[in-house]
C-alpha positions in Angstrom: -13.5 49.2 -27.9 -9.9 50.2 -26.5 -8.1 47.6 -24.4 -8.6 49.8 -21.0 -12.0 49.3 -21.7 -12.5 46.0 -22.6 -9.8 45.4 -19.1 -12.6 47.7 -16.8 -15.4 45.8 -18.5 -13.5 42.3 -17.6 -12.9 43.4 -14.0 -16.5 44.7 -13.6 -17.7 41.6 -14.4 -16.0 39.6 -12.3 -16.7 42.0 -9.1 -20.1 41.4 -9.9 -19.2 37.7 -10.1 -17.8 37.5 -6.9 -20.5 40.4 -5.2 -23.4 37.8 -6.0 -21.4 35.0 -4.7 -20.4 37.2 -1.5 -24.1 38.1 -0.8 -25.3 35.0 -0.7 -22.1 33.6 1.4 -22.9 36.8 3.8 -26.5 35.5 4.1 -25.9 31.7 4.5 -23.3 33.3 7.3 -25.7 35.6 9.2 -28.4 32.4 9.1 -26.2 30.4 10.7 -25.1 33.1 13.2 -29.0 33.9 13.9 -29.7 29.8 14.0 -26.7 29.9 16.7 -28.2 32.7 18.7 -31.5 31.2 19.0 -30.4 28.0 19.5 -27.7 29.4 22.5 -30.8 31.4 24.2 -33.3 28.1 23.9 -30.3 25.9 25.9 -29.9 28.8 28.2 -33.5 29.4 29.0 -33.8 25.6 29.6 -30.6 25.5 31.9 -32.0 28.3 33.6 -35.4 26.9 34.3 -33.4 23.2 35.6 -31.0 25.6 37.7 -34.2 27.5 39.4 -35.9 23.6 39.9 -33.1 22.1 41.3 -32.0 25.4 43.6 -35.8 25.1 44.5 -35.7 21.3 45.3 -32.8 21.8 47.2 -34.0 24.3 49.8 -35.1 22.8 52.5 -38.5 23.2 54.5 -38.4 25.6 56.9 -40.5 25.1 59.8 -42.0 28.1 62.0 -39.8 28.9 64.8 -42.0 28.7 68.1 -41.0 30.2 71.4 -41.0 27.8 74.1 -42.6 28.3 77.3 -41.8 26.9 80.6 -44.4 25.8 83.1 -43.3 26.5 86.5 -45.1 24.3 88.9 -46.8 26.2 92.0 -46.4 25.3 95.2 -49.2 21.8 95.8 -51.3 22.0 98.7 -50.3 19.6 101.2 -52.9 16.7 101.1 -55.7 16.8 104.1 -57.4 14.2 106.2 -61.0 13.2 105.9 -61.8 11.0 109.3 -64.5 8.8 109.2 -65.8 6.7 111.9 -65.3 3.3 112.0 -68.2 1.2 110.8 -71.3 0.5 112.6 -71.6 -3.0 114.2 -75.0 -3.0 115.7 -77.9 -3.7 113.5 -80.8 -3.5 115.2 -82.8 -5.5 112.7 -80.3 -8.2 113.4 -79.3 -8.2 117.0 -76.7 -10.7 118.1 -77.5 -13.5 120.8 -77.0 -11.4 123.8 -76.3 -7.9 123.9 -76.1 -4.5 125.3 -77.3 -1.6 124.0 -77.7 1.9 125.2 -81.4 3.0 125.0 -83.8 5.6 125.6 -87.8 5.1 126.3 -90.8 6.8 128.1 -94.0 5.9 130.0 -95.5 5.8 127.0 -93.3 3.1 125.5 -94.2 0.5 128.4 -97.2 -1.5 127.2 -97.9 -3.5 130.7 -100.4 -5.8 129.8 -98.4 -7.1 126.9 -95.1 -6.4 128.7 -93.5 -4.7 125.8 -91.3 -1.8 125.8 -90.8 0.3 122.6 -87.0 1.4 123.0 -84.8 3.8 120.9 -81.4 2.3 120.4 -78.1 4.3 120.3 -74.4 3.8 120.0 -71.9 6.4 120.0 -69.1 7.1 117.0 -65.6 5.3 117.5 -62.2 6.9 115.6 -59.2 5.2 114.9 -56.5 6.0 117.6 -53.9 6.1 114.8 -56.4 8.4 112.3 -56.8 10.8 115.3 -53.3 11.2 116.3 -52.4 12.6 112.6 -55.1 15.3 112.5 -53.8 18.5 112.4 -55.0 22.1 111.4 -56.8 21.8 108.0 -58.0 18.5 108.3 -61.5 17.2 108.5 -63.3 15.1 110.6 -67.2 13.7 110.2 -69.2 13.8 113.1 -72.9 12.5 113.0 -72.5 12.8 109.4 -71.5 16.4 109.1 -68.1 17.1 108.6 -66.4 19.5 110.8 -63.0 21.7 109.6 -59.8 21.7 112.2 -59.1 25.1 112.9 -57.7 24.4 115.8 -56.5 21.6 118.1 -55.1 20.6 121.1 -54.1 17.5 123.2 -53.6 16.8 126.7 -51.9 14.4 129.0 -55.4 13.2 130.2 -55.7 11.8 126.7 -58.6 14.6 126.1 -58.3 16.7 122.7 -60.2 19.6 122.0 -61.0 20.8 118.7 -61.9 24.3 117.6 -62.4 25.7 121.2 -64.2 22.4 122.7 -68.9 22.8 123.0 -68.1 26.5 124.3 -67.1 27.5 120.6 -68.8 25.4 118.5 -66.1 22.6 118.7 -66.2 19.6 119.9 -64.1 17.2 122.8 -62.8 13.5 121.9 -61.4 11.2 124.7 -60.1 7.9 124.8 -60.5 5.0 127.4 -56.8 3.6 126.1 -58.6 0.7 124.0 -57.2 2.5 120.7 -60.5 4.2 119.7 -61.3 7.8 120.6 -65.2 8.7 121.0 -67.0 12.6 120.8 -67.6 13.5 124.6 -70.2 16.6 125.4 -69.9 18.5 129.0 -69.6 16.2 132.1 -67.3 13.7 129.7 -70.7 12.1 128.8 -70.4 10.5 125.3 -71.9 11.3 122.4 -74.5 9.1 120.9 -76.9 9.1 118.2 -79.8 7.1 117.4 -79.8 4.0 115.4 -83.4 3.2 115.2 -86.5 1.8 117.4 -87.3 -1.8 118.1 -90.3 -3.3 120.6 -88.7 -6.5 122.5 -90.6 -8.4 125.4 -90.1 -7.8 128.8 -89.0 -11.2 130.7 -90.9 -12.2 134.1 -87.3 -12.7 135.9 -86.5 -9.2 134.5 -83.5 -7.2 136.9 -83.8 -3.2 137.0 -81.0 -2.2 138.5 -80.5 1.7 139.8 -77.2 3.0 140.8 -78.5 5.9 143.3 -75.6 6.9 144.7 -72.1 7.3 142.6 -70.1 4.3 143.7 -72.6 2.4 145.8 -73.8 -1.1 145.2 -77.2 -0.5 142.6 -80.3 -1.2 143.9 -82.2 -4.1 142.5 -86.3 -3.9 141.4 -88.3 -6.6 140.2 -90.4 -6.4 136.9 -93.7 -5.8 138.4 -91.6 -2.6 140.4 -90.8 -1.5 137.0 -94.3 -1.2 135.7 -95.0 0.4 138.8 -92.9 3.1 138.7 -94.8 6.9 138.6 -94.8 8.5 135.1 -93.2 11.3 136.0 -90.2 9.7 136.7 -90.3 7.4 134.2 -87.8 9.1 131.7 -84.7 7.2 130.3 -81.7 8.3 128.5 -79.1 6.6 126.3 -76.2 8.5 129.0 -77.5 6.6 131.6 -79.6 3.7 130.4 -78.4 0.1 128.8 -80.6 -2.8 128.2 -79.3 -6.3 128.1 -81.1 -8.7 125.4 -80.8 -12.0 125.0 -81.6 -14.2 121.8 -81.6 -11.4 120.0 -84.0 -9.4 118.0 -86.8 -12.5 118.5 -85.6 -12.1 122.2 -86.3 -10.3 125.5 -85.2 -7.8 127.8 -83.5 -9.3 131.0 -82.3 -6.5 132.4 -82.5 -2.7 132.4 -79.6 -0.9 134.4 -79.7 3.1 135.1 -75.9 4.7 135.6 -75.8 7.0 138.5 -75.1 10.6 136.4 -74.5 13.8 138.4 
C-alpha cells in the first residue's frame, strides 16, 4: 500500500469517526430543539388560556339599557261635595217628654170611643248653613234619600236658592229662617217633609184644637168632644198645616192639635 493510500485511508477513517459522532450530536441537538418547541407552545397555550380567563373576569357585567319613560300627570278633577242632611232627632219609638211634631191623619184614624188617633209623623230635612253655602255646579246634594246633581245654582238676597231651574224643572228650592240650617221648600214656600213613621197616642179630655181661619187672626179654640164631632169630609190633615203637641212622651197623650191657616 503506497503512502497516499494508506494517508486517504487514515483520513477516511477519521471522517467517518467524526460523521458518527456528528449524527448523533445533530440528533441530541434537534431533540432538544423539538423538546423546546413543544415545551414553548405548552407555556404559550397555557398563558393564553390565563390571558382569555382573566380578560374574561375582568369585563364587567353589562346590564340592558332601558329607556325611561316619564309619566306626565293629567289634569285631577277638582274634588265635589256630597251634602247630607243633618241627622234625624225625632224617634218616634222614643218621643221626648213634651213635644211637637208635624202630623197627618184621617177620619178613619179617630177611634172615638177609645179616644185614640192613629197619626203619621213627619219632619222635614235640615242642611248645614256652612255645607250649603260651598255647593257649587258639580256638586251633589241628597234629598229624601236620592241624590240630586247641581247643574245649576243660584242665590238670592231673600236667602232663597234655587237649584237646577227650582219644581218647574225638576229642581228643587232651599230657604233659610237665619237659624244656620237651610230646609227643601215646594211652591207657596211650604216645606218639605217626609214621613217618619205612625204611632196611636190617646187623646186627653182637656184636649185644645186650635184653627187659625183666617191668616193673622187670633185661632179659634174647640173642645175635644168638637173634635170628634167634626164632619168626615172635612176631616183631612196635613203635615203643612197640622202639629200635635204630646206630652210624657210616647206612653203619653195628645193635648193639643193646632191647624196653620195655609192659602
Amino acid at each position: 500500500m503506497s503512502f497516499t493510500n494508506l494517508i486517504n485511508n487514515a483520513h477516511y477513517g477519521i471522517m467517518n469517526i467524526l460523521y458518527n459522532k456528528g449524527e448523533k450530536i445533530m440528533k441530541k441537538i434537534l431533540l432538544i430543539s423539538l423538546m423546546a418547541s413543544l415545551l414553548s407552545l405548552s407555556m404559550t397555550g397555557c398563558i393564553a388560556r390565563e390571558v382569555t380567563q382573566d380578560v374574561m373576569t375582568e369585563i364587567p357585567e353589562t346590564t340592558p339599557v332601558t329607556k325611561e319613560t316619564t309619566t306626565v300627570l293629567s289634569d285631577t278633577a277638582p274634588e265635589t261635595l256630597r251634602v247630607s242632611p243633618l241627622p234625624q232627632t225625632i224617634d218616634i219609638n222614643s218621643l221626648p217628654e213634651d213635644c211637637t211634631l208635624f202630623a197627618s191623619f184621617e177620619y178613619g184614624d179617630l177611634n172615638a170611643e177609645e179616644n185614640t188617633l192613629s197619626v203619621k209623623v213627619y219632619d222635614y230635612e235640615l242642611f248645614d248653613m256652612v255645607d250649603i253655602s260651598r255647593l257649587g255646579e258639580g256638586d251633589t246634594i241628597v234629598l229624601s234619600g236620592e241624590d240630586m246633581k247641581i247643574n245649576s245654582i243660584e242665590r238670592n238676597d231673600m236667602g232663597l236658592i234655587t237649584i237646577n231651574g227650582g219644581l218647574e224643572e225638576g229642581g228643587t228650592y232651599l230657604r233659610t229662617d237665619d237659624n244656620t240650617v237651610y230646609f227643601e221648600v215646594g211652591m207657596s214656600d211650604v216645606k218639605t217633609y217626609r214621613e217618619l213613621g205612625e204611632i196611636v197616642l190617646p187623646l186627653s179630655p182637656d184636649m185644645v184644637y186650635s184653627v187659625e181661619e183666617e191668616y193673622g187672626e187670633e185661632p179659634v179654640i174647640y173642645s175635644l168632644e168638637e173634635f170628634k164631632n167634626i164632619p168626615e169630609e172635612r176631616f183631612s190633615y196635613h203635615p203643612h198645616y197640622t202639629k200635635i203637641q204630646v206630652e210624657n212622651g210616647a206612653n203619653g197623650c195628645i193635648t193639643k192639635i193646632e191647624i196653620r191657616w195655609v192659602p
